[in-house]
PyMOL Python script that loads the backbone (N, CA, C, O; Angstrom):
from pymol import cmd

cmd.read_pdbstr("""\
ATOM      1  N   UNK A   1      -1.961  11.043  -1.682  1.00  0.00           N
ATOM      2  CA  UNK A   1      -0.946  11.266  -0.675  1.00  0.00           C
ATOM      3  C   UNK A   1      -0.532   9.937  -0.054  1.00  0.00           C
ATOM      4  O   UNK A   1      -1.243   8.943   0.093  1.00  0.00           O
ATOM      5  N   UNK A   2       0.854  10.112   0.311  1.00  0.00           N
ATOM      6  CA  UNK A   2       0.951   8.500   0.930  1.00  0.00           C
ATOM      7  C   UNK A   2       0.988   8.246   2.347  1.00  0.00           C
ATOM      8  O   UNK A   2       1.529   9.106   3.041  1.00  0.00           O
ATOM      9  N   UNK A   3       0.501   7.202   2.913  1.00  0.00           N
ATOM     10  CA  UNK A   3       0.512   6.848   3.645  1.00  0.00           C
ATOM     11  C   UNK A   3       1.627   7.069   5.438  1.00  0.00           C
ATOM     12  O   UNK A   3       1.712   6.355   6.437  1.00  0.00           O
ATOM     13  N   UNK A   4       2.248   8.357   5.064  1.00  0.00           N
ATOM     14  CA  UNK A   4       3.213   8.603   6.307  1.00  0.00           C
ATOM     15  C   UNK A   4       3.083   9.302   7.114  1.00  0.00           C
ATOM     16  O   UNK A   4       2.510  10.370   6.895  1.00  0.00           O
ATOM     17  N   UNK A   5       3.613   8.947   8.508  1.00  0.00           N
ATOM     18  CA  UNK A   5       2.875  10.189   9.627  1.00  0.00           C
ATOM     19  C   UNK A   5       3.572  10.895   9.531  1.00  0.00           C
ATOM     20  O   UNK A   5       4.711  10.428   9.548  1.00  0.00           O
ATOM     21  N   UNK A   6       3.491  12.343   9.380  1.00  0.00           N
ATOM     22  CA  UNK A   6       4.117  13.657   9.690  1.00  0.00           C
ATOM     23  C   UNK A   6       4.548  14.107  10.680  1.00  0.00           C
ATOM     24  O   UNK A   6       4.651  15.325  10.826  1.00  0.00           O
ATOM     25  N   UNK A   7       4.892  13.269  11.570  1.00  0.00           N
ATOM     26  CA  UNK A   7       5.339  13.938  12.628  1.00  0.00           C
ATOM     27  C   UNK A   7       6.431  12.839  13.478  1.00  0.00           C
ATOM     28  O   UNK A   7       7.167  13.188  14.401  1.00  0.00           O
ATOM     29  N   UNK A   8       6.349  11.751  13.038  1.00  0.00           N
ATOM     30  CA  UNK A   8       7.127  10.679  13.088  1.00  0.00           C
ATOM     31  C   UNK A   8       7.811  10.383  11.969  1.00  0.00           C
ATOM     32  O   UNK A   8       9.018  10.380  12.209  1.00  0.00           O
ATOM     33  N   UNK A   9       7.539  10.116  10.771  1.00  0.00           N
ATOM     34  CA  UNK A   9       7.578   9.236   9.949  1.00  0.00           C
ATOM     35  C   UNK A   9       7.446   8.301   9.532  1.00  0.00           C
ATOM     36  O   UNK A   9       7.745   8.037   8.367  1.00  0.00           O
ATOM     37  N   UNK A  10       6.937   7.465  10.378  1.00  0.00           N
ATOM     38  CA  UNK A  10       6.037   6.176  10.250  1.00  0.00           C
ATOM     39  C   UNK A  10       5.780   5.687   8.689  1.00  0.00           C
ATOM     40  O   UNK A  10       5.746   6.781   8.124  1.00  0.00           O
ATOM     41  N   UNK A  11       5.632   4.953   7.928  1.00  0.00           N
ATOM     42  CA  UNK A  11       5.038   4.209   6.799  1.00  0.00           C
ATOM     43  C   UNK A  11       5.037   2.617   6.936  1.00  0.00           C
ATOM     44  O   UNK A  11       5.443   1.741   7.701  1.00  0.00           O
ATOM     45  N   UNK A  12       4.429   2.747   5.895  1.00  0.00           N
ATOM     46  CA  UNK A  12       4.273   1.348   5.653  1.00  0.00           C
ATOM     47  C   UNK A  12       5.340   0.470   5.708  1.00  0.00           C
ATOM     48  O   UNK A  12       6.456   0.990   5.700  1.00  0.00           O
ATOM     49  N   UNK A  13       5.246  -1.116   5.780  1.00  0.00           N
ATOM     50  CA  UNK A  13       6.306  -2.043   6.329  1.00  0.00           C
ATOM     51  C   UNK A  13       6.080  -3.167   5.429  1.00  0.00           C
ATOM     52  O   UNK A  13       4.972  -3.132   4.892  1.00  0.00           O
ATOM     53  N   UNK A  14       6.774  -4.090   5.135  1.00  0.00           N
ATOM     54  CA  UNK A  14       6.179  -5.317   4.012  1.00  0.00           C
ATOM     55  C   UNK A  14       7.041  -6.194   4.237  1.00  0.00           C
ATOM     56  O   UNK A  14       8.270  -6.163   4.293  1.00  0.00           O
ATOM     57  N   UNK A  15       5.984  -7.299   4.412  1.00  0.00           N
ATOM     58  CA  UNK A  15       6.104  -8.821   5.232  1.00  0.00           C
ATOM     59  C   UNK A  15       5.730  -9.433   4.773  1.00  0.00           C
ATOM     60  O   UNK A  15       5.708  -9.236   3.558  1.00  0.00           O
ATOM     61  N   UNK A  16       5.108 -10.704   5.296  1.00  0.00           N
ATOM     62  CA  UNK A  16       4.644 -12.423   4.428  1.00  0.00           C
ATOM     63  C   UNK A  16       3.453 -12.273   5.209  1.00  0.00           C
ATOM     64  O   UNK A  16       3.316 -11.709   6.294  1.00  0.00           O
ATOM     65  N   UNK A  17       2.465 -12.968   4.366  1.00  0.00           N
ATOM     66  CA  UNK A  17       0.576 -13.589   4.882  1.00  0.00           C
ATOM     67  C   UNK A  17       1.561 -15.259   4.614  1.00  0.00           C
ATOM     68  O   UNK A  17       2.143 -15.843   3.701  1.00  0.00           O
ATOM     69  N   UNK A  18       1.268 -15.435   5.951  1.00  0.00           N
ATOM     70  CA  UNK A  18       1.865 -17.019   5.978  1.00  0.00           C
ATOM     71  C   UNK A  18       0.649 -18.021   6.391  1.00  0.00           C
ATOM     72  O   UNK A  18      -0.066 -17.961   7.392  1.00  0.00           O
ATOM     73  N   UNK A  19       0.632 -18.813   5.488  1.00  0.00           N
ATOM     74  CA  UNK A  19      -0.755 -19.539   5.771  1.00  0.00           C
ATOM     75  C   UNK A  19      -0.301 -21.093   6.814  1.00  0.00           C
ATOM     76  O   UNK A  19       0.881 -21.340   7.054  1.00  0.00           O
ATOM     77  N   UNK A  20      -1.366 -21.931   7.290  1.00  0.00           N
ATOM     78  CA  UNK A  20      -0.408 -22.972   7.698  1.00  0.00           C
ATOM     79  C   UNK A  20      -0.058 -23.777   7.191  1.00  0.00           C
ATOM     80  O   UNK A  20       0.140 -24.767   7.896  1.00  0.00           O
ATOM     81  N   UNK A  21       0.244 -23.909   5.721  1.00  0.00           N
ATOM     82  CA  UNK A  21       1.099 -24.739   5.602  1.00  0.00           C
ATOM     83  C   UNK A  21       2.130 -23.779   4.580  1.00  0.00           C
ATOM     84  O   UNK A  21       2.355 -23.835   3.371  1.00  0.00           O
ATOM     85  N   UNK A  22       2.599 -22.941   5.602  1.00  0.00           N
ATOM     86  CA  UNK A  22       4.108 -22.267   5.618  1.00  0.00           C
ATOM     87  C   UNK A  22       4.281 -21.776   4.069  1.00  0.00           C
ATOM     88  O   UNK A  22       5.349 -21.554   3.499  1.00  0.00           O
ATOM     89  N   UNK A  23       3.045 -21.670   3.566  1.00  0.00           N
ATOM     90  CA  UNK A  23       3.106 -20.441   2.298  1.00  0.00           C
ATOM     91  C   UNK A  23       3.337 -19.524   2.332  1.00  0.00           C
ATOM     92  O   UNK A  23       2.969 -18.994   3.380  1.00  0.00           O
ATOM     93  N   UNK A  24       4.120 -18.530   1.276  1.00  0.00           N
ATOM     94  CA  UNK A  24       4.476 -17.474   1.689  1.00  0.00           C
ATOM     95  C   UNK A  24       4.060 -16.262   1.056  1.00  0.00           C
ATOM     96  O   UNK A  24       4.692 -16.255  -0.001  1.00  0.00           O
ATOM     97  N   UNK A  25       3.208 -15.020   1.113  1.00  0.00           N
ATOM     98  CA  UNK A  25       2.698 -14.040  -0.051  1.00  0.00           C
ATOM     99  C   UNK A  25       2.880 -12.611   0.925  1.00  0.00           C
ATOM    100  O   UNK A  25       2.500 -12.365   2.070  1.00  0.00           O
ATOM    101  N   UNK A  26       3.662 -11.777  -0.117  1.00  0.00           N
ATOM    102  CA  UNK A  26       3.805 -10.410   0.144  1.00  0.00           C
ATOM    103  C   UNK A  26       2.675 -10.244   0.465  1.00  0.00           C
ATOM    104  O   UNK A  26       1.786 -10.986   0.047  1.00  0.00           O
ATOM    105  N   UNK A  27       2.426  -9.151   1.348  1.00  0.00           N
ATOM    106  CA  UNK A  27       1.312  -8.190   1.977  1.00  0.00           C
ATOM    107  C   UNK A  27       2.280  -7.017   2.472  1.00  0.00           C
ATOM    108  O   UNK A  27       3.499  -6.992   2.301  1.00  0.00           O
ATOM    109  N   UNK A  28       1.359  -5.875   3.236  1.00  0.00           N
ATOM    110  CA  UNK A  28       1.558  -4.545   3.331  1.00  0.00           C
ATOM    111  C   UNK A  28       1.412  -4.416   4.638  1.00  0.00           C
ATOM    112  O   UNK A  28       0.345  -4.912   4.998  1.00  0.00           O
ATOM    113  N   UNK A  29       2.061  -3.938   5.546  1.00  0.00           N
ATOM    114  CA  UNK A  29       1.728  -3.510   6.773  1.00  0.00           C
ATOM    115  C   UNK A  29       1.568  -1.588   6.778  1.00  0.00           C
ATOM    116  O   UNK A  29       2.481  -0.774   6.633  1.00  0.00           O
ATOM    117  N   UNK A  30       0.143  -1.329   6.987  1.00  0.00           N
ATOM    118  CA  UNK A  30       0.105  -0.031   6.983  1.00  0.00           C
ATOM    119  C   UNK A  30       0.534   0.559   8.559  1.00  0.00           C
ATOM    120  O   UNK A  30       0.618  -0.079   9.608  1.00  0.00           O
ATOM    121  N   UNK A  31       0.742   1.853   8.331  1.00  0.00           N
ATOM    122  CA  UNK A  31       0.830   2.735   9.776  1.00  0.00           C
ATOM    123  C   UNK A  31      -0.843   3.227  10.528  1.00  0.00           C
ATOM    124  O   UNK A  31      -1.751   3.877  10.012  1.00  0.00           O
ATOM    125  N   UNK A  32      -0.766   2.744  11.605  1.00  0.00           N
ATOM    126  CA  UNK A  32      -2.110   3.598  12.184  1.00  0.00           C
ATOM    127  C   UNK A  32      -2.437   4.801  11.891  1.00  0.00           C
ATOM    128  O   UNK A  32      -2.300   5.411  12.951  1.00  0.00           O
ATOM    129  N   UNK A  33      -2.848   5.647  10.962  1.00  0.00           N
ATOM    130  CA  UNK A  33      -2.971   7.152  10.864  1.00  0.00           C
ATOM    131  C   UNK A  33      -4.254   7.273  10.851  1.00  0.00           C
ATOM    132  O   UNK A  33      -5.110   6.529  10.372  1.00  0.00           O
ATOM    133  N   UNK A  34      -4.387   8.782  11.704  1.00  0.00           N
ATOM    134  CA  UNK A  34      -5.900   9.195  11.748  1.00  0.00           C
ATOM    135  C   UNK A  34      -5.443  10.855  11.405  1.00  0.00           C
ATOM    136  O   UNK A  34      -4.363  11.426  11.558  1.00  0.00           O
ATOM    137  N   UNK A  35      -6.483  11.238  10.989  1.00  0.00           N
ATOM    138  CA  UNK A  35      -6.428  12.525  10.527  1.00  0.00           C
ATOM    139  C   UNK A  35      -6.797  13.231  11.744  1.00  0.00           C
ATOM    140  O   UNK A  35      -7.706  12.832  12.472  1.00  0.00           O
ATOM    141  N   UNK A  36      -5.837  14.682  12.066  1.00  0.00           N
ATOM    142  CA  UNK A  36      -6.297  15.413  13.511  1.00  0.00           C
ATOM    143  C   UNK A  36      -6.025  16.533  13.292  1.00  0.00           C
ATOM    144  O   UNK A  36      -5.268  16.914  12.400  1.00  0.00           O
ATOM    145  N   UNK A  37      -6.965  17.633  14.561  1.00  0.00           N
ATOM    146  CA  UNK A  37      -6.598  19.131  13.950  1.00  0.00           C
ATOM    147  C   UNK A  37      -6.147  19.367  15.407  1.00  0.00           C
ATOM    148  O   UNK A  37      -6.786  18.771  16.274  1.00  0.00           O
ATOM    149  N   UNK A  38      -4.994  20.264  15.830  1.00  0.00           N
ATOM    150  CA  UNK A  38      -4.540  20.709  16.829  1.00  0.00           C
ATOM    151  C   UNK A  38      -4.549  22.246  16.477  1.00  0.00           C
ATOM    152  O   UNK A  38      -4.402  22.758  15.367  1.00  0.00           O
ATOM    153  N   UNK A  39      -4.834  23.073  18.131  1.00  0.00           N
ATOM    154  CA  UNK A  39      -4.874  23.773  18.376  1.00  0.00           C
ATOM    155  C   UNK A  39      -3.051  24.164  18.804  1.00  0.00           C
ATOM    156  O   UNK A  39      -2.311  23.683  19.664  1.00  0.00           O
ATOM    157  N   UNK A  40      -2.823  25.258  17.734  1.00  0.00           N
ATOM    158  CA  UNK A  40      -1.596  25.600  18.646  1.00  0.00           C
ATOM    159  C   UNK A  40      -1.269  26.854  19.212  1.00  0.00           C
ATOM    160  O   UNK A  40      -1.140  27.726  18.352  1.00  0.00           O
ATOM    161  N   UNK A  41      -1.070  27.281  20.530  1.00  0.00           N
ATOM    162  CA  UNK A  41      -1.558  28.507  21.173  1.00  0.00           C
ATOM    163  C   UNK A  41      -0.508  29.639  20.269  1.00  0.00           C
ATOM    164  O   UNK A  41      -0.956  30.639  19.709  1.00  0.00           O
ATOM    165  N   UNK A  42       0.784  29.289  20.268  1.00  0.00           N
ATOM    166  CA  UNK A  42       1.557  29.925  20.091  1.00  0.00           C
ATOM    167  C   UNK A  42       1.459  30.762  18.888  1.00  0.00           C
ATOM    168  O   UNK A  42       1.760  31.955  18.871  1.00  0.00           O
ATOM    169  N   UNK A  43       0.840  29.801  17.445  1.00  0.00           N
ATOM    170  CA  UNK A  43       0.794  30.706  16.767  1.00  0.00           C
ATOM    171  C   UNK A  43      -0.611  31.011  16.288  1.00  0.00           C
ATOM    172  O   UNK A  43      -1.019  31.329  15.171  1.00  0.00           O
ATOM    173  N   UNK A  44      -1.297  30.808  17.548  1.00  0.00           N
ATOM    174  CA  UNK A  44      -3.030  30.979  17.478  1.00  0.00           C
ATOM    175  C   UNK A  44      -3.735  30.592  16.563  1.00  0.00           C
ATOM    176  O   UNK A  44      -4.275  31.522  15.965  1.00  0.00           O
ATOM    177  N   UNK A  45      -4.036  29.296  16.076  1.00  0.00           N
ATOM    178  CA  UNK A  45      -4.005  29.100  14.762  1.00  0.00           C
ATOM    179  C   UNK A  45      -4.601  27.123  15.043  1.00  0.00           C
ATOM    180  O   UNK A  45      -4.638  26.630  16.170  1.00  0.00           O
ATOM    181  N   UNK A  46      -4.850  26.613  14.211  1.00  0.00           N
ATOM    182  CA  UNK A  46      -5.523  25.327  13.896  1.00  0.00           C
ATOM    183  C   UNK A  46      -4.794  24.751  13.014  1.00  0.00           C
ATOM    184  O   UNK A  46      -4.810  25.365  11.947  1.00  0.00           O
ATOM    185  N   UNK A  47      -4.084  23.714  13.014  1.00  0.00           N
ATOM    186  CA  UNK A  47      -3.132  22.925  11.709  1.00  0.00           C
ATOM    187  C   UNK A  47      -3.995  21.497  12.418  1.00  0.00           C
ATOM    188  O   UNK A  47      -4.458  21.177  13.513  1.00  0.00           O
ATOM    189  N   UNK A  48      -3.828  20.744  10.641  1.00  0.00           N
ATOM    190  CA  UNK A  48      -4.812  19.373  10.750  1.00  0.00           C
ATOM    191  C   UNK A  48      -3.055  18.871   9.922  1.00  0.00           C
ATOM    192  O   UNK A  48      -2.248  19.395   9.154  1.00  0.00           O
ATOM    193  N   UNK A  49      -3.193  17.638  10.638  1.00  0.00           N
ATOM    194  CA  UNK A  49      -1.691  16.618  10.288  1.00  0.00           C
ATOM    195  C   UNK A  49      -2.491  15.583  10.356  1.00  0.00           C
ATOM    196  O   UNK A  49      -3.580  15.525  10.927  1.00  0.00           O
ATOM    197  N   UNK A  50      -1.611  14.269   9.413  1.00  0.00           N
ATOM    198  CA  UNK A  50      -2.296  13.080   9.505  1.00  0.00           C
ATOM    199  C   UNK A  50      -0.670  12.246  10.570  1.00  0.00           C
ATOM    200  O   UNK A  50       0.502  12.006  10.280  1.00  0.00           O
ATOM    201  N   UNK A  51      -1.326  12.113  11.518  1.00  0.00           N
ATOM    202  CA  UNK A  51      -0.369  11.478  12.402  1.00  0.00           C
ATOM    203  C   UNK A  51      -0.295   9.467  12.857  1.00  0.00           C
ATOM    204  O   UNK A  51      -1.199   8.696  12.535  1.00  0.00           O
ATOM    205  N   UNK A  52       0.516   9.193  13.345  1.00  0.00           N
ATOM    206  CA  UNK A  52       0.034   8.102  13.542  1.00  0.00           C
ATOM    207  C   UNK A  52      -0.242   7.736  15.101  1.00  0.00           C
ATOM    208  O   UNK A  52       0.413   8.263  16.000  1.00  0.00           O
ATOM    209  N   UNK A  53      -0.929   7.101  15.260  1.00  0.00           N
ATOM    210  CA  UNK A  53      -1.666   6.910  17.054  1.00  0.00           C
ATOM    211  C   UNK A  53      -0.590   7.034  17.733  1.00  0.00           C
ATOM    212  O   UNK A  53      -0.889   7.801  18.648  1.00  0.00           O
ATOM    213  N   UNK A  54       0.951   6.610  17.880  1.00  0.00           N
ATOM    214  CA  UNK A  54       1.567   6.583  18.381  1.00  0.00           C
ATOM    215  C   UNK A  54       2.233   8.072  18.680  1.00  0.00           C
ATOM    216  O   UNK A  54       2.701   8.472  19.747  1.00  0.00           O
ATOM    217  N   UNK A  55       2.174   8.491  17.919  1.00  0.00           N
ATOM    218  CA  UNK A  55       2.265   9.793  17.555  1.00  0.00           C
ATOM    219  C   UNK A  55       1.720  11.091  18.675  1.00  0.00           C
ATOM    220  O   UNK A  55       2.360  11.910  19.335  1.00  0.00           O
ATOM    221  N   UNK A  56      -0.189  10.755  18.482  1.00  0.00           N
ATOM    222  CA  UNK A  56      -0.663  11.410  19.596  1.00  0.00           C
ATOM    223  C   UNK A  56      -0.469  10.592  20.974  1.00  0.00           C
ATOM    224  O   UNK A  56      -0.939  11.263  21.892  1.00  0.00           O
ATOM    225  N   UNK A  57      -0.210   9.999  21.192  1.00  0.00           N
ATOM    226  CA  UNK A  57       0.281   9.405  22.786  1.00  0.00           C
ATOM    227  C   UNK A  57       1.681  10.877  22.896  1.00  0.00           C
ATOM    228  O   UNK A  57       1.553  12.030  23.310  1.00  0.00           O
ATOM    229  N   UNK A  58       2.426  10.441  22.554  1.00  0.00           N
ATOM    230  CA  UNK A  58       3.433  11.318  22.141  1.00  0.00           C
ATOM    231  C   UNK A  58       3.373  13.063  22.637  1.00  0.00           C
ATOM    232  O   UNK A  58       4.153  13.766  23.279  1.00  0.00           O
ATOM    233  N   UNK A  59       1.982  13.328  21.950  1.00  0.00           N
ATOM    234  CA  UNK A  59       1.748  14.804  21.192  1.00  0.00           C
ATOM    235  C   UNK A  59       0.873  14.892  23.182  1.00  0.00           C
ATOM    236  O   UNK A  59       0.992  15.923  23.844  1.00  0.00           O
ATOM    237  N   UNK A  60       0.318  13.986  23.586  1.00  0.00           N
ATOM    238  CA  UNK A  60      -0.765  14.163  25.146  1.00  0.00           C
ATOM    239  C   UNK A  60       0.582  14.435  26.031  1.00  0.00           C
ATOM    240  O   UNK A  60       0.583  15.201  26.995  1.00  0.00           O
ATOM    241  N   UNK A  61       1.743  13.701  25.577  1.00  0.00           N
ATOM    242  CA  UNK A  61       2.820  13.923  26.677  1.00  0.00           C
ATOM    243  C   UNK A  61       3.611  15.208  26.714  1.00  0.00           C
ATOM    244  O   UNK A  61       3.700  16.036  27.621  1.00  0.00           O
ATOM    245  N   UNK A  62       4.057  15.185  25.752  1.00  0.00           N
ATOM    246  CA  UNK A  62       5.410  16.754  25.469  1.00  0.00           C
ATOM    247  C   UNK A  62       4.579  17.676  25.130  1.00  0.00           C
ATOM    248  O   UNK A  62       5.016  18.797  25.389  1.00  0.00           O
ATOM    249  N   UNK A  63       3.423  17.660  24.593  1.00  0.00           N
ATOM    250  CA  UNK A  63       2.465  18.969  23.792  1.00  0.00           C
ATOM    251  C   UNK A  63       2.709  19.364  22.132  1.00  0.00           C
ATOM    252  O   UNK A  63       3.783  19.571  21.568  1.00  0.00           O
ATOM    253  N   UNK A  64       1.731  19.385  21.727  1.00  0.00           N
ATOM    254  CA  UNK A  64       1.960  19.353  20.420  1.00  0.00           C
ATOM    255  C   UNK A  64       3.070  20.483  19.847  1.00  0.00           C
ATOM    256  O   UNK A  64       3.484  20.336  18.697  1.00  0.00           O
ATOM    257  N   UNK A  65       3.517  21.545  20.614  1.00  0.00           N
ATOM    258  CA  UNK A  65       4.619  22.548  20.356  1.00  0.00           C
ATOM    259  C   UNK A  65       5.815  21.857  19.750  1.00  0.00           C
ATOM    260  O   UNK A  65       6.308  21.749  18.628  1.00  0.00           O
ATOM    261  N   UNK A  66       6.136  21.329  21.279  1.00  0.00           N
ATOM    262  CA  UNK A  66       7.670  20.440  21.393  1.00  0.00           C
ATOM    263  C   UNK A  66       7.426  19.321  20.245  1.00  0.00           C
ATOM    264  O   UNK A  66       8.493  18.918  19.784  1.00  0.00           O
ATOM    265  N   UNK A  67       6.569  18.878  19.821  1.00  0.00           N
ATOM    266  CA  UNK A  67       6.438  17.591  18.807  1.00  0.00           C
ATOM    267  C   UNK A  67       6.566  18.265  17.532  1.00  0.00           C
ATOM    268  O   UNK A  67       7.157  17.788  16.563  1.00  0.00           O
ATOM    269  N   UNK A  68       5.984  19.406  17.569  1.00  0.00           N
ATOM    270  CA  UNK A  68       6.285  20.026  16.086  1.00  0.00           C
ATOM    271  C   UNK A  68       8.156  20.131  16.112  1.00  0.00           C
ATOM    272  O   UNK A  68       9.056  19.396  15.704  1.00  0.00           O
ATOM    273  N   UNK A  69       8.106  21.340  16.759  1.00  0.00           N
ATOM    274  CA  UNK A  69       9.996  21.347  16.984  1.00  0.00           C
ATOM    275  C   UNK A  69      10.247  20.441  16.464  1.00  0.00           C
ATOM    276  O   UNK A  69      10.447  20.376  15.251  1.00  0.00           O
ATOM    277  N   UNK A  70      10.325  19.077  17.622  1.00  0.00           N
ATOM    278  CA  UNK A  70      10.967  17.758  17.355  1.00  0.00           C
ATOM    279  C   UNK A  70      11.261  17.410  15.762  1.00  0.00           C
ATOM    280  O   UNK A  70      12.407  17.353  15.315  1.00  0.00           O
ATOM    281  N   UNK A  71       9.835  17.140  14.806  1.00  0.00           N
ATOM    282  CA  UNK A  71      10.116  16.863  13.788  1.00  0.00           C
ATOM    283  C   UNK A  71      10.014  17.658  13.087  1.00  0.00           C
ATOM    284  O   UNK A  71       9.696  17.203  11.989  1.00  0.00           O
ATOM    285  N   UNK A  72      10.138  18.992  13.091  1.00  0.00           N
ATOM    286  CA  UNK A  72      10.654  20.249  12.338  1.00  0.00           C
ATOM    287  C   UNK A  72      12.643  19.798  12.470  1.00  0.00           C
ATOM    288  O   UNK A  72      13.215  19.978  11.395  1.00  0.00           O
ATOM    289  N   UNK A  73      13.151  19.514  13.107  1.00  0.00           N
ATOM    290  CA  UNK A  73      14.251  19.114  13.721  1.00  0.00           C
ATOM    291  C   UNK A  73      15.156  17.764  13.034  1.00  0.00           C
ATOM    292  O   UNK A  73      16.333  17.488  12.800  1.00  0.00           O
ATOM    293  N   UNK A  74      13.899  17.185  12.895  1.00  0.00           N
ATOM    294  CA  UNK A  74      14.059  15.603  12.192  1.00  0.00           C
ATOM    295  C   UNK A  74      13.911  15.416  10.504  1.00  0.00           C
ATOM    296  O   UNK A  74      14.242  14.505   9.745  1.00  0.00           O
ATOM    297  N   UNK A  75      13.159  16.912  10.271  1.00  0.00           N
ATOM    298  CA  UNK A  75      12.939  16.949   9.350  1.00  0.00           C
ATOM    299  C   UNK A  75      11.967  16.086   8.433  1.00  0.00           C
ATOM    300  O   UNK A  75      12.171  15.734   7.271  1.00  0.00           O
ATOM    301  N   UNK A  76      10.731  15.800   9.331  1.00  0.00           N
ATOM    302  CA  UNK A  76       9.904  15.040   8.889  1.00  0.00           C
ATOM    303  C   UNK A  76       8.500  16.473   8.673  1.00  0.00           C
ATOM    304  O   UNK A  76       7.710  16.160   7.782  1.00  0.00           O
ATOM    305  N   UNK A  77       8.251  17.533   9.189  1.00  0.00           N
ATOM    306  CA  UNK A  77       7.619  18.639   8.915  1.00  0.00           C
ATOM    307  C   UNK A  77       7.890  19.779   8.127  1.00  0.00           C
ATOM    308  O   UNK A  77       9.039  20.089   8.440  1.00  0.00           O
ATOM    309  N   UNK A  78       7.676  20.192   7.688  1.00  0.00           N
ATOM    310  CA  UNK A  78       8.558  21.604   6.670  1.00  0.00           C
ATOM    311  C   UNK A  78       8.382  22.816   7.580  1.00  0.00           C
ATOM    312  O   UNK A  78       8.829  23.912   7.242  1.00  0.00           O
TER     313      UNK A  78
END
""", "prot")
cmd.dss("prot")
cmd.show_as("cartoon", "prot")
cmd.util.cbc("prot")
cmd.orient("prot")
């Protein structure tokens, strides 16, 4: 599976490892993702998403309901 948050969309990013004397080599910038299980009252039930940290800051503020919506909306959830 790759590397994207589900609920943002977040992925990976790709940049330079620049050494000091101004060499230049592709590298990978990954997304923070941690694997999490939320409780959601509504449809009484347990769903596990791999989100990215920014994500649950996010999910503590609006509630994980409105965050689903959101990217049910954005079309980053099915």
């Amino acid at each position: 599976m790759s590397r994207v948050c589900e609920l943002t969309g977040k992925k990976a990013m790709v940049g330079n490892n620049v050494s000091h004397a101004m060499n230049k080599t592709k590298r990978k910038f990954n997304a923070n993702l941690v694997k999490k299980r939320f409780y959601v009252p509504e449809e009484d039930n347990w769903i596990t998403l791999k989100v990215s940290t920014s994500a649950l800051k996010t999910i503590n503020k609006i509630g994980i309901s409105a965050a689903i919506k959101e990217a049910k909306s954005k079309g980053f959830l099915k």
